[in-house]
PASEBA-1860 file (N, C-alpha, C; in nm, 3 decimals):
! residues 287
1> XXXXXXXX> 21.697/5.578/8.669/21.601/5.676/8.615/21.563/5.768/8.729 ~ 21.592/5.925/8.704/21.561/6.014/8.781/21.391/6.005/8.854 ~ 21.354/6.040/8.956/21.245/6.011/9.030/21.174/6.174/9.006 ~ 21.051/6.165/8.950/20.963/6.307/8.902/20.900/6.377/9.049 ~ 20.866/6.465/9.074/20.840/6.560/9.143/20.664/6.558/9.117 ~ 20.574/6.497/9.189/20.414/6.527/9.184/20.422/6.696/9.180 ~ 20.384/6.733/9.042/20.321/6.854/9.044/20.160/6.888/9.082 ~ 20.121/6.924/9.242/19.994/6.985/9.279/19.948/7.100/9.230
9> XXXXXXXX> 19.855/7.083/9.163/19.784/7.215/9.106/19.725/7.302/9.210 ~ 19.739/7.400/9.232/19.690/7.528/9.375/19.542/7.597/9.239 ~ 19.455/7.569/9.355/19.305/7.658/9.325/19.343/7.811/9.331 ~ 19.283/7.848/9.238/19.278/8.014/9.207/19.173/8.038/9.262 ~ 19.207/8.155/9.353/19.073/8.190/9.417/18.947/8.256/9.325 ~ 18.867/8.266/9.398/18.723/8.261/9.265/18.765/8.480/9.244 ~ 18.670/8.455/9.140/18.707/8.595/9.098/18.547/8.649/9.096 ~ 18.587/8.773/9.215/18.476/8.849/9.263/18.428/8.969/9.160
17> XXXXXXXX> 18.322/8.947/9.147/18.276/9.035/9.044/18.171/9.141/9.104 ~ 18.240/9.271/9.049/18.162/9.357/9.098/17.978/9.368/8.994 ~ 17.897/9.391/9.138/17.713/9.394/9.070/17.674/9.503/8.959 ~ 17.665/9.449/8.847/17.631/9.524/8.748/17.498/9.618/8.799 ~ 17.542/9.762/8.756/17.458/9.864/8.776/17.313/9.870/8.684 ~ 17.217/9.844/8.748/17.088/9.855/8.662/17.071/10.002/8.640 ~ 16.949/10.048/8.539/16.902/10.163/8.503/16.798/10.176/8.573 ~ 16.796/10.271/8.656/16.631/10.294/8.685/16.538/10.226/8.608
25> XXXXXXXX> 16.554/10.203/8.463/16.384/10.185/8.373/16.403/10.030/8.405 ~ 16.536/9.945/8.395/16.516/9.812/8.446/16.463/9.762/8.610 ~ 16.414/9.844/8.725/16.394/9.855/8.817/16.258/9.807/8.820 ~ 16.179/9.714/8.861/16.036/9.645/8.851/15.988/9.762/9.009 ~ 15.930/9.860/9.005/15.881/9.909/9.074/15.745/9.970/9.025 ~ 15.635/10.014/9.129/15.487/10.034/9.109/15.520/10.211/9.114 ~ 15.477/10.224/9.043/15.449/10.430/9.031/15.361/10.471/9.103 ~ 15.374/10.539/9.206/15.292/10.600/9.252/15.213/10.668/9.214
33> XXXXXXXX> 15.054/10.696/9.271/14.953/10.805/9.222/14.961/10.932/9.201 ~ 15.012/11.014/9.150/15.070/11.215/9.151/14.968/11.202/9.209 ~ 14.967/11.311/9.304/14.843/11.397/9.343/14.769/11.464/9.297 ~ 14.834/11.526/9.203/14.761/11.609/9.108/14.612/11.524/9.052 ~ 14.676/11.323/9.064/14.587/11.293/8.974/14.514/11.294/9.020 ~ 14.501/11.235/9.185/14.389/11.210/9.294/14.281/11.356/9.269 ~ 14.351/11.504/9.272/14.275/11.612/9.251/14.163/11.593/9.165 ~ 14.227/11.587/9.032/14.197/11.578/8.935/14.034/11.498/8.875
41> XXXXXXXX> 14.075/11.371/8.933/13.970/11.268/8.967/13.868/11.329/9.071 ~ 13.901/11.362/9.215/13.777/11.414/9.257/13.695/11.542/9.209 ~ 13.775/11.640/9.138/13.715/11.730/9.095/13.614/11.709/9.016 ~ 13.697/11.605/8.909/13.567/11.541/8.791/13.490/11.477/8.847 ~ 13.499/11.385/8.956/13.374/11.351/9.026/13.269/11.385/9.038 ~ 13.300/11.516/9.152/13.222/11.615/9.190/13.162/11.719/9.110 ~ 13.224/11.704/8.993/13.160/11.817/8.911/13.049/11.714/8.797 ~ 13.043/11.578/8.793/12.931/11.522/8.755/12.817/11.498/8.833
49> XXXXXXXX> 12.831/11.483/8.994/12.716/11.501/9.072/12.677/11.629/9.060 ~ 12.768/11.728/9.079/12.653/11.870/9.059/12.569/11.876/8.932 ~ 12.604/11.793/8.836/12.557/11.815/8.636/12.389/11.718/8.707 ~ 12.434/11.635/8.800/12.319/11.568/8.762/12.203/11.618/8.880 ~ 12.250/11.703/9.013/12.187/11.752/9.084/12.115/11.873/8.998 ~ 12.188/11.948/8.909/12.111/12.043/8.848/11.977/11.986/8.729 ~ 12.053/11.870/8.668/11.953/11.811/8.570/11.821/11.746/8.684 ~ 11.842/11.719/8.791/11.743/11.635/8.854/11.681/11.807/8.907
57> XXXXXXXX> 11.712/11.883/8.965/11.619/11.967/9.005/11.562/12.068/8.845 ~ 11.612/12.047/8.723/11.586/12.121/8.620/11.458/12.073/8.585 ~ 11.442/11.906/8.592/11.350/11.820/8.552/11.223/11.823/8.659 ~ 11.205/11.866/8.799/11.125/11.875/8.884/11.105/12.007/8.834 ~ 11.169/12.073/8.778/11.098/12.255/8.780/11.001/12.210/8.649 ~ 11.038/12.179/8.550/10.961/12.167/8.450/10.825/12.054/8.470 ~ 10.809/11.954/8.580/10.719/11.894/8.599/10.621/11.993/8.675 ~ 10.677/12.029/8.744/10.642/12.164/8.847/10.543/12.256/8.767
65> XXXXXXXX> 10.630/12.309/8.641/10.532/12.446/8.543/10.457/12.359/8.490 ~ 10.464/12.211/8.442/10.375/12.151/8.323/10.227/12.112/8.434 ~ 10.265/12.094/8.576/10.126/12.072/8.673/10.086/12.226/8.668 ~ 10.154/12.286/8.695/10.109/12.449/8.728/10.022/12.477/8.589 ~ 10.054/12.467/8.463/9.975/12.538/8.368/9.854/12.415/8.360 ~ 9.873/12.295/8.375/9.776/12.196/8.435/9.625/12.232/8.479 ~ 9.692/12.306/8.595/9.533/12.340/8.728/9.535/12.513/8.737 ~ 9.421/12.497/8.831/9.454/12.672/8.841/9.372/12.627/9.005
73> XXXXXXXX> 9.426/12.767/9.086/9.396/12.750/9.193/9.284/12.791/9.292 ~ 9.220/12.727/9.356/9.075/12.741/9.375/9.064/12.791/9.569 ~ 9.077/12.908/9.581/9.085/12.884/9.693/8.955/12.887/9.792 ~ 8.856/12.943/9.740/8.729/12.816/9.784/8.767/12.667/9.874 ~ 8.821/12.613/9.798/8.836/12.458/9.813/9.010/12.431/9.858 ~ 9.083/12.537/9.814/9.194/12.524/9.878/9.280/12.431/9.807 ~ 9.288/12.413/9.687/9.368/12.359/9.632/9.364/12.331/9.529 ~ 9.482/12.315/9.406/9.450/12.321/9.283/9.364/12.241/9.185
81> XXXXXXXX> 9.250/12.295/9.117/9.176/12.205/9.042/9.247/12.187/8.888 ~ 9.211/12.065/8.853/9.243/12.051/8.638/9.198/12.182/8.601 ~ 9.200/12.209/8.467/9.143/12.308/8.396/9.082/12.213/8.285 ~ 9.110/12.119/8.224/9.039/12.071/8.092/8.902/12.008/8.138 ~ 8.855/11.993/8.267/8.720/11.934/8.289/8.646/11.995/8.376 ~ 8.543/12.039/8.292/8.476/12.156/8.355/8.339/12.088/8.440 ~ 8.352/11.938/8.495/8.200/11.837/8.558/8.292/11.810/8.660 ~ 8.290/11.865/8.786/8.334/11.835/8.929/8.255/11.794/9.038
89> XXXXXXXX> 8.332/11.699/9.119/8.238/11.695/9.230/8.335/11.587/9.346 ~ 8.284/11.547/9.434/8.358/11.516/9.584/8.274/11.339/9.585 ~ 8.366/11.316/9.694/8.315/11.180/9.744/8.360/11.159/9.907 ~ 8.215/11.137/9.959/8.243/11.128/10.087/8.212/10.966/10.119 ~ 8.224/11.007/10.279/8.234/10.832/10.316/8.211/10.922/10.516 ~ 8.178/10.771/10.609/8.189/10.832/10.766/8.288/10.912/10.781 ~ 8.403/10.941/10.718/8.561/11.004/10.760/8.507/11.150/10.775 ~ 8.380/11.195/10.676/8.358/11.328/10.643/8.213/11.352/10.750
97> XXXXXXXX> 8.128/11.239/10.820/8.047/11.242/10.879/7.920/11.290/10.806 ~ 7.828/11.387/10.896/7.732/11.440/10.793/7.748/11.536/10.727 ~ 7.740/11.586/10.625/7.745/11.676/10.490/7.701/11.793/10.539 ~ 7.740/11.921/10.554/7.634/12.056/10.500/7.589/12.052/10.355 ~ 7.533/11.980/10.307/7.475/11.995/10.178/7.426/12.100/10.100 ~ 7.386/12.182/10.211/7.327/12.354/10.163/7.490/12.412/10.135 ~ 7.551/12.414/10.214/7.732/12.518/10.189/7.763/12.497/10.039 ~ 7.755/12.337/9.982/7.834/12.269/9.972/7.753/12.277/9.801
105> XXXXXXXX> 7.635/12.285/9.778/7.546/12.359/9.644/7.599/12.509/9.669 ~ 7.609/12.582/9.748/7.684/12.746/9.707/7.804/12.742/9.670 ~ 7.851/12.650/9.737/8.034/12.700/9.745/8.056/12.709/9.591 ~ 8.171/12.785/9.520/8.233/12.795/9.420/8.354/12.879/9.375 ~ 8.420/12.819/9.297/8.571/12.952/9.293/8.587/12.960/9.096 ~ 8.603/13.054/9.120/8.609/13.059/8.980/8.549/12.975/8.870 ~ 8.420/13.005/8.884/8.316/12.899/8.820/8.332/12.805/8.827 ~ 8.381/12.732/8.881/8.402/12.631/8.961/8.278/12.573/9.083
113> XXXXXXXX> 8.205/12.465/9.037/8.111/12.417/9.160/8.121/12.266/9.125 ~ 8.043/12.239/9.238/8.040/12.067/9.268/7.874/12.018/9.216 ~ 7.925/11.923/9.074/7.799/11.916/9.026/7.741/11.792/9.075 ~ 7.853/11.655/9.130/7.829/11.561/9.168/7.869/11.514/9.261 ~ 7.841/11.422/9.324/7.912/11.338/9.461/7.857/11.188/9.502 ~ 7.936/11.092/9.525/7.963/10.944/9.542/7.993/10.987/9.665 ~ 7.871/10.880/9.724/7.865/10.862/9.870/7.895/10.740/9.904 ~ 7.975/10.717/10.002/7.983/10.511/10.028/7.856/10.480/10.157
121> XXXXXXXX> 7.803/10.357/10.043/7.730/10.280/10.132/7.725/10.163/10.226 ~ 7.870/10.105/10.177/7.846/9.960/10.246/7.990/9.955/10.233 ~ 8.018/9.823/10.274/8.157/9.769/10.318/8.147/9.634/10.327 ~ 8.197/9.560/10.255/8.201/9.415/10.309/8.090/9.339/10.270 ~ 8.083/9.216/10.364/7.936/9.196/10.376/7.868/9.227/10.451 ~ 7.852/9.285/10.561/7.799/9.342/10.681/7.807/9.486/10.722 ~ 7.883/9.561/10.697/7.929/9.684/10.720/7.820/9.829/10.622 ~ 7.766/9.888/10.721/7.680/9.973/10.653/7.748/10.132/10.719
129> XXXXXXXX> 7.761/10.191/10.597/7.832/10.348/10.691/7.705/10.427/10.705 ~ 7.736/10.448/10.836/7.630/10.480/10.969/7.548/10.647/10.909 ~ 7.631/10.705/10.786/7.610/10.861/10.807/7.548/10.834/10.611 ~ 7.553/10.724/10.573/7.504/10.696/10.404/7.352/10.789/10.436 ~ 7.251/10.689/10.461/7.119/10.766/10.482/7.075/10.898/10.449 ~ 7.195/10.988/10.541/7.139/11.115/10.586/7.200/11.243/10.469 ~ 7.337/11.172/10.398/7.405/11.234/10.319/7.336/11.196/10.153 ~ 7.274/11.060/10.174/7.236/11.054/10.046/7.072/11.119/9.989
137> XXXXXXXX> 7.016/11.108/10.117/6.914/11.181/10.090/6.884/11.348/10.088 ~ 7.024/11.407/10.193/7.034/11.565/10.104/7.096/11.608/10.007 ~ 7.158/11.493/9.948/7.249/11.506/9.805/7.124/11.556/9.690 ~ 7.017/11.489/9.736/6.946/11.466/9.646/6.857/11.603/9.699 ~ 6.843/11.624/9.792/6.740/11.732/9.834/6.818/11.828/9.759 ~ 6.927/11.876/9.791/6.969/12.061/9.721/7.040/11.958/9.581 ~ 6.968/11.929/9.503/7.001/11.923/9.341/7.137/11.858/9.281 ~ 7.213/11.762/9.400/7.324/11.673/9.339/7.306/11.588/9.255
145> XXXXXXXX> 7.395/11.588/9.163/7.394/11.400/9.054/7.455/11.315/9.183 ~ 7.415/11.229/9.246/7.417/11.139/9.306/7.499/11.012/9.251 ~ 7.601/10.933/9.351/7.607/10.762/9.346/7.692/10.749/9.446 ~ 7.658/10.641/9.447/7.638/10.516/9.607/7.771/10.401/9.511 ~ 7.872/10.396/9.653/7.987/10.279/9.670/7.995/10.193/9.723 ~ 8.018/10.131/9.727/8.057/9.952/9.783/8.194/9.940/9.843 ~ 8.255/9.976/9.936/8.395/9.909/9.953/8.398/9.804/9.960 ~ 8.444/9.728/9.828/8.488/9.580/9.839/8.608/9.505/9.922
153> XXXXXXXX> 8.572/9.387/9.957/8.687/9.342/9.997/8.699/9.188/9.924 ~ 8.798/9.165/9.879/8.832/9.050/9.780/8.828/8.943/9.830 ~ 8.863/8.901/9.921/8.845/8.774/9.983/8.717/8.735/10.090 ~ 8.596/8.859/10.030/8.447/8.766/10.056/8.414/8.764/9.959 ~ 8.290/8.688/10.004/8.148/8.678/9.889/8.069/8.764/9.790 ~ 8.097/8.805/9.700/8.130/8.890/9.571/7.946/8.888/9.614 ~ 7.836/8.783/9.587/7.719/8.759/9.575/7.697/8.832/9.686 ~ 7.724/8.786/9.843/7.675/8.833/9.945/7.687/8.995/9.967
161> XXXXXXXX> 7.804/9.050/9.914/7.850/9.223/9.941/7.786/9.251/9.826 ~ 7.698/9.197/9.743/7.674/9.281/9.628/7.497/9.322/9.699 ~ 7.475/9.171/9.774/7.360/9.195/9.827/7.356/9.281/9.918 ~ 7.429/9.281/9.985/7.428/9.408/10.090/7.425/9.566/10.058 ~ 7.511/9.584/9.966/7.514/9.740/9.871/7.369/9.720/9.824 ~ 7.322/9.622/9.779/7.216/9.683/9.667/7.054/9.713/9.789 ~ 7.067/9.665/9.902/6.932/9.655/9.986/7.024/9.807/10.039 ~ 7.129/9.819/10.108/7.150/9.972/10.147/7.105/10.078/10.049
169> XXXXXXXX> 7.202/10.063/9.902/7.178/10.230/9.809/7.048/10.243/9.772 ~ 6.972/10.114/9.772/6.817/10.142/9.698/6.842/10.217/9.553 ~ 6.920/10.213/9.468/6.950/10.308/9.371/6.786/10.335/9.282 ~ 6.808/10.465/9.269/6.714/10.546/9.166/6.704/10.591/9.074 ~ 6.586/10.602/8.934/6.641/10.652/8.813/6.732/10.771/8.852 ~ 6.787/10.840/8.775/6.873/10.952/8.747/7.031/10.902/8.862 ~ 6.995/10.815/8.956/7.151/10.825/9.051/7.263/10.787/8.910 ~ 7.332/10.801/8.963/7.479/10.732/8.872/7.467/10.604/8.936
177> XXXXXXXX> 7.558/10.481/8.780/7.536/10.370/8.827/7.641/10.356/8.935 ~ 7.615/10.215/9.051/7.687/10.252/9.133/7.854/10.163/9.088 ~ 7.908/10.193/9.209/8.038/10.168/9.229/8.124/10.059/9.313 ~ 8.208/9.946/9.265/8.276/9.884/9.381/8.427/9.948/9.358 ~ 8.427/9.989/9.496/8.536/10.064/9.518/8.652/9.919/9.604 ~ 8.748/9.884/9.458/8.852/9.807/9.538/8.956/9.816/9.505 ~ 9.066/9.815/9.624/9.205/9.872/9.630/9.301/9.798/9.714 ~ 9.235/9.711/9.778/9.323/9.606/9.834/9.291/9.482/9.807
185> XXXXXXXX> 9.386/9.322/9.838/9.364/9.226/9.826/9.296/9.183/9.914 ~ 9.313/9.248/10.007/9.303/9.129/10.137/9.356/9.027/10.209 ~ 9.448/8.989/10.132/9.505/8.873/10.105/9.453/8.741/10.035 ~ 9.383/8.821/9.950/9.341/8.723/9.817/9.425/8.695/9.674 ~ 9.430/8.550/9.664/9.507/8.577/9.529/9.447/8.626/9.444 ~ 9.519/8.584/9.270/9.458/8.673/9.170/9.297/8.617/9.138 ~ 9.286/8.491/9.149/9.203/8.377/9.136/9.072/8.400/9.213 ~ 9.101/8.436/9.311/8.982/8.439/9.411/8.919/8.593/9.402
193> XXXXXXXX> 9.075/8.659/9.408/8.973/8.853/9.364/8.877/8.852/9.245 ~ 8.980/8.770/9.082/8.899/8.770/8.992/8.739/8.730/9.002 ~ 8.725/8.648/9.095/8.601/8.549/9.109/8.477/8.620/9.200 ~ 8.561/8.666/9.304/8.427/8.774/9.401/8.429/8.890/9.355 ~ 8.511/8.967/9.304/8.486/9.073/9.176/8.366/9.066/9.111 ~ 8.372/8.955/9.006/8.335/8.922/8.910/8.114/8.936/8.946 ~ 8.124/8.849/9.066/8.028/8.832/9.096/7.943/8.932/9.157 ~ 8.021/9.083/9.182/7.940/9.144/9.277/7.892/9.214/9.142
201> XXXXXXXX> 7.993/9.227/9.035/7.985/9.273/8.906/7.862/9.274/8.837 ~ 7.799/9.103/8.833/7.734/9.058/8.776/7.571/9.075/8.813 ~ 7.593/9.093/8.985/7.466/9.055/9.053/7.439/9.240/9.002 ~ 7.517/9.319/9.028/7.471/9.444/9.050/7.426/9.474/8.888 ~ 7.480/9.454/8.849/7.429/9.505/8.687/7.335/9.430/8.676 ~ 7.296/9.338/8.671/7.138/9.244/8.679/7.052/9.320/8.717 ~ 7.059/9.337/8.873/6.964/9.439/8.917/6.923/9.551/8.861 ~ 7.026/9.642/8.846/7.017/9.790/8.793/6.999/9.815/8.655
209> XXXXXXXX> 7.051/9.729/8.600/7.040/9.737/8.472/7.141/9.814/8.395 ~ 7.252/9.863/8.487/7.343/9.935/8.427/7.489/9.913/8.439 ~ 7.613/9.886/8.349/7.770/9.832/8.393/7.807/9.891/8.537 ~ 7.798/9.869/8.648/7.884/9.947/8.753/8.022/9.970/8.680 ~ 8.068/10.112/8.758/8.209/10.182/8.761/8.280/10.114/8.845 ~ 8.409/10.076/8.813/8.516/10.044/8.889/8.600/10.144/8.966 ~ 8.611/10.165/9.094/8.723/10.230/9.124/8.827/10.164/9.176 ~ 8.939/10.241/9.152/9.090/10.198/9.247/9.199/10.292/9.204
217> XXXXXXXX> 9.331/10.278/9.240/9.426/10.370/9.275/9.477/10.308/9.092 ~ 9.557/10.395/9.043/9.608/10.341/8.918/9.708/10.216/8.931 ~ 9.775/10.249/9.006/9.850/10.115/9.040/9.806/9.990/9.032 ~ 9.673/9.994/9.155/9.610/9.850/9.168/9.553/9.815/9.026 ~ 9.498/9.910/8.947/9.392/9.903/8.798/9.467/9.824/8.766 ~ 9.620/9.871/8.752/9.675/9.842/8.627/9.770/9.641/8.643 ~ 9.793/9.654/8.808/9.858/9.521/8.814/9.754/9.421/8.863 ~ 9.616/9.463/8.913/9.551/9.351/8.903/9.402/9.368/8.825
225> XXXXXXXX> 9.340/9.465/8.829/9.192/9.443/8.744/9.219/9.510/8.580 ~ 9.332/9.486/8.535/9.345/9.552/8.386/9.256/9.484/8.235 ~ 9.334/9.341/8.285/9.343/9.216/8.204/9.168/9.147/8.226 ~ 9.112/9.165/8.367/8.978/9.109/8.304/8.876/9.204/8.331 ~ 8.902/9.332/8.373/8.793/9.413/8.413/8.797/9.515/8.331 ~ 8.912/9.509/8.216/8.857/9.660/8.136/8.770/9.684/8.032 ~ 8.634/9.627/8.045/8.543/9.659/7.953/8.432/9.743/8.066 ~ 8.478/9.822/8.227/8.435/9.829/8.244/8.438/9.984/8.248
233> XXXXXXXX> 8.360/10.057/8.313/8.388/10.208/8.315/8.483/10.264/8.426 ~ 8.552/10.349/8.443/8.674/10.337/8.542/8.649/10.488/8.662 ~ 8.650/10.494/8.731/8.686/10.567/8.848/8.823/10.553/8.925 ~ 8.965/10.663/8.854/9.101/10.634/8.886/9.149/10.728/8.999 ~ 9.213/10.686/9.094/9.248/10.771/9.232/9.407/10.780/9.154 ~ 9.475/10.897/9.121/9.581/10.922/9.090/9.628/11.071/9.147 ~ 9.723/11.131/9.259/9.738/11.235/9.281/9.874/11.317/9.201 ~ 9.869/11.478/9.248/9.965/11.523/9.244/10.036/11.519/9.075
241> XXXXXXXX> 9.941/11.519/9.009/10.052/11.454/8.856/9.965/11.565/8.729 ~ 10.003/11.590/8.667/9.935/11.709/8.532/9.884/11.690/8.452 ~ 9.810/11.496/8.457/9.706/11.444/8.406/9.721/11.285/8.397 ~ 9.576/11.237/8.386/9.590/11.093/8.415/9.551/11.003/8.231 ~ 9.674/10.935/8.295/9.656/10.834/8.144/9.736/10.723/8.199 ~ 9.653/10.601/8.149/9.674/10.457/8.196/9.739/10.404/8.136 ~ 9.831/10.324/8.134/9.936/10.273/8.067/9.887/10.172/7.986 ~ 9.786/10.078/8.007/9.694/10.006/7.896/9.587/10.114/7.793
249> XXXXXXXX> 9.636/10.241/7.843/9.559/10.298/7.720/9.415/10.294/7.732 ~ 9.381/10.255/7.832/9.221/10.214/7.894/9.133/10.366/7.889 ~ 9.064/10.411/7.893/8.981/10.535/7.896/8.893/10.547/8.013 ~ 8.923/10.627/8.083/8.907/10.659/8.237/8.754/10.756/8.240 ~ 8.648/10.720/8.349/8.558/10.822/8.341/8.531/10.905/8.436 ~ 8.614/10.878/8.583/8.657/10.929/8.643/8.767/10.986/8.720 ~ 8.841/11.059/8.757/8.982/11.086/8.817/8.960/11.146/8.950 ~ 9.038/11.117/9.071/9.018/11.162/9.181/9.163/11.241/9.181
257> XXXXXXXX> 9.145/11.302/9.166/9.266/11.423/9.175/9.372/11.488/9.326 ~ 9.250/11.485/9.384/9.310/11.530/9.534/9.199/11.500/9.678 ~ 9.310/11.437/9.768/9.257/11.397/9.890/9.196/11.514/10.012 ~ 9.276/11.634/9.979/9.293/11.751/10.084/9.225/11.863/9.996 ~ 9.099/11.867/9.967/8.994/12.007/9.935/8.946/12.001/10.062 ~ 8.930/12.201/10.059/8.859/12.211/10.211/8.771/12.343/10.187 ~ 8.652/12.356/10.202/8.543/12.385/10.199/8.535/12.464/10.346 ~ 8.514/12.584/10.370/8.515/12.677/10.497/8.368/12.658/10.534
265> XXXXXXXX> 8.402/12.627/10.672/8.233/12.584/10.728/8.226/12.399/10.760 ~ 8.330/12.344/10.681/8.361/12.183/10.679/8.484/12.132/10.725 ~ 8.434/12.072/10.839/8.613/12.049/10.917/8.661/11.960/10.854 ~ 8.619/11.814/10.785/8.757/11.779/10.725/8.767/11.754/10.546 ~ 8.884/11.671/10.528/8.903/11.718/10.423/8.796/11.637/10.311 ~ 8.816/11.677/10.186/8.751/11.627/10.073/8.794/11.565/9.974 ~ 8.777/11.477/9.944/8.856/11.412/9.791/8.780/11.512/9.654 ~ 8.824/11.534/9.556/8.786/11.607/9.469/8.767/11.522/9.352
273> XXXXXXXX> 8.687/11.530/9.261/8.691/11.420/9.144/8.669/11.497/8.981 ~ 8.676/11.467/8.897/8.641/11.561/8.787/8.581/11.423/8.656 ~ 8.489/11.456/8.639/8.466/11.387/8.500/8.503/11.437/8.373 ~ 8.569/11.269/8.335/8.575/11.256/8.160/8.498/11.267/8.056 ~ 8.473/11.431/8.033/8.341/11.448/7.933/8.256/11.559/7.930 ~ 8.122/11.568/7.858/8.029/11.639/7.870/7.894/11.628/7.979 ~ 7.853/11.672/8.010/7.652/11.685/8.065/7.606/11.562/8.000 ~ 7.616/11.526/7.862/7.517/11.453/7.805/7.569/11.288/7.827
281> XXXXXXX> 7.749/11.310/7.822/7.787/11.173/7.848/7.809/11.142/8.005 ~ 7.824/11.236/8.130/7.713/11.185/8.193/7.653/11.119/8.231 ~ 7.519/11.169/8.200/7.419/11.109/8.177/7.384/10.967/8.122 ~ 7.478/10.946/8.061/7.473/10.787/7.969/7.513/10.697/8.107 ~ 7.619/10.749/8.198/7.617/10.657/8.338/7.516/10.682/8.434 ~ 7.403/10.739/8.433/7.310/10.712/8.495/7.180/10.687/8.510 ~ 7.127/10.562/8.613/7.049/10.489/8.588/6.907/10.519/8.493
END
């Protein structure tokens, strides 16, 4: 029997394949920003800050005319008074020293005069302002409505500073009832202001026989003496604004309007005040 021949099978070499051509749109790449768009975008940017620079200065012009038709300007006193309250008058303290009291019954601008003035008497428990005396007794000499203040301070003795105001003002029929003027804590909580408040409150109306006026800045009224002191009568320090209204809706009987009135003949400045009302109501605040 013939002898067979091992047939070896030979490997075919591998078969090279050329890389299929992609399409651009199959290409996973990030698109760049056009420029145009970047433009585009800052322009609109910039053209909403100017919309709102014009709306923000459009809105100060119109606060601007609504104070302007507000007041009218007094230059007597040098600066603009309300127009809807025709019962004005000032409040001094040592800052203003002693008074010309004679200037100060002439002065007037456009029928415009000073019918009243709150003088401060005391401070604290100990603190007596050195120039009360001399200002309160010519208030009264050239024909002022008169009243006497208390600068309170919250973290004393409500009893003891009430005693002290009331042996200083000596108050008199016709004065206005008087005033605790408070605007800081002290660093009293709500607890302890409510409580020496309360008491200088109590002692003084005993005596006098009449609600003392509260003063303070609207701010302080409203975040700390709102809730237990508004049955009382109000004296509000609010500047610069085209009329005062309290956000509890509270009814104000005084407004201090401006820090800087100036009176020729009187070196410094004056706070200005205007009452809520008539002559006759008034009169219902004093003693």
């Amino acid at each position: 029997m013939a002898e067979r021949k091992k047939i070896i099978p030979t490997k075919k070499p591998p078969v090279k394949r050329s890389p299929i051509a992609r399409k651009p749109s199959m290409l996973k790449t990030k698109t760049p920003i056009s420029e145009k768009k970047i433009i585009f975008g800052t322009a609109f940017l910039v053209l909403i800050i100017m919309v709102m620079i014009h709306l923000s200065g459009c809105l100060n012009e119109l606060k601007a005319e609504k104070i302007a038709r507000s007041y009218i300007k007094c230059r007597e006193f040098g600066i603009h008074m309300p127009t809807l309250y025709p019962i004005n008058g000032i409040d001094v303290s040592i800052h203003q020293g002693q008074m010309n009291w004679k200037l100060l019954k002439e002065v007037s601008s456009d029928d415009i005069k000073i019918d009243f003035a709150f003088i401060k008497a005391s401070e604290g428990r100990t603190r007596v302002d050195p120039f009360f005396k001399y200002n309160w007794e010519q208030a009264e000499k050239y024909g002022f409505i008169r009243g006497a203040y208390h600068f309170f301070l919250p973290n004393k003795s409500g009893k003891e500073q009430a005693a002290l105001f009331l042996k200083t003002a000596n108050l008199e029929d016709g004065d206005l009832t008087a005033v605790c003027d408070i605007e800081i804590t002290g660093g009293a909580d709500q607890e302890t202001l409510n409580l020496n408040l309360a008491e200088w409150l109590d002692a003084v109306e005993k005596a006098t026989g009449k609600k003392p006026l509260i003063y303070s800045s609207k701010k302080f009224y409203e975040k700390y003496l709102r809730e237990e002191f508004s049955d009382y009568p109000l004296w509000i320090a609010h500047f610069n604004v085209p009329g005062l209204e309290l956000e509890s809706g509270s009814k104000w009987h005084f407004w201090q309007h401006n820090d800087k009135g100036r009176v020729k003949g009187i070196k410094k400045n004056l706070d200005f005040n205007v009452f809520n009302g008539s002559m006759e109501e008034l009169d219902q605040l004093r003693i």
